[in-house]
C-alpha positions, 0 to 999 in steps of 0.5 A: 308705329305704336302711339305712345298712349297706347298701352300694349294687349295680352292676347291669345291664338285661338280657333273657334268652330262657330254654326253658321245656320245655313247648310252650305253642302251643296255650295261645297260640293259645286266647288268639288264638280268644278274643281274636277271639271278643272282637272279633267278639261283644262282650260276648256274649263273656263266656259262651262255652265256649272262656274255660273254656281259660284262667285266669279273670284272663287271659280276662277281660283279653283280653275287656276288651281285645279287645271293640268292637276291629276284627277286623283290629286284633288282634294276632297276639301277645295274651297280655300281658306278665307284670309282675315282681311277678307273677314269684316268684324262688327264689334258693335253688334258682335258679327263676322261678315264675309262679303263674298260667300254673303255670309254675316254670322253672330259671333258672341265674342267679336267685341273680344278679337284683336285680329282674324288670321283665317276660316275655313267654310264647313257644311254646317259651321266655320272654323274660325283661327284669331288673336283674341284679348288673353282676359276675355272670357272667350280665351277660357278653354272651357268656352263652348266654341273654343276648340283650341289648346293653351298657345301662350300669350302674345302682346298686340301693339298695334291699333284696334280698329273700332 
């Protein structure tokens, strides 16, 4: 319930492509040799040397996901999206931290968002989609990390948290 002092935000969706300054190509593919591995083994999978080289949640995921599936039918991009409740916004020093990958990333406009849907992990940068405040200057198309078009605005009721 919105407390009554509290005016409503404009904001915006918003995706972002954001360098993260490491070169996560190895933990990527890692994530692929587990994925088939899943898919050609089965269960017989869950034992195997080459899930110590991801965190534990994630490679128990990917065996879930990928067992009993046809070789053909993995994708080549298995890593899952990282939910927004997953993601840890530091206002105060403008950083995203995601604790499972140990990732914390400068995020120049993280004073400005209202709240982050998801992100998805790429070999050099991340893919970031959020509400963010409709008058920053993060939702200007010109911004050089937004990489989105115009989606209408939207009002935030809710409370940020600070």
């Amino acid at each position: 319930m919105q407390n009554s002092n509290q005016a409503p935000i404009p904001v915006e969706r918003r995706v972002f492509k954001i360098e993260h300054g490491r070169d996560y190509t190895a933990y990527i593919q890692t994530a692929f040799k587990i994925a088939v591995l899943a898919a050609v083994a089965g269960p017989r999978a869950r034992g195997d040397d080459v899930l110590k080289e991801l965190p534990k949640p994630l490679a128990t995921y990917l065996v879930k996901k990928y067992e009993g599936v046809f070789l053909k039918d993995v994708p080549n991009r298995v890593l899952p999206r990282v939910h927004g409740s997953r993601v840890k916004v530091d206002r105060n020093r403008n950083v995203l931290r995601i604790p499972y990958l140990h990732l914390t990333v400068d995020c120049p406009f993280a004073c400005d968002l209202v709240d982050v849907e998801f992100i998805d992990l790429e070999a050099s940068h991340l893919i970031i989609q959020a509400w963010i405040r409709a008058d920053s200057e993060a939702c200007n198309q010109k911004h050089p990390n937004c990489i989105s078009e115009h989606k209408g605005k939207a009002w935030w009721t809710g409370k940020l948290d600070e």
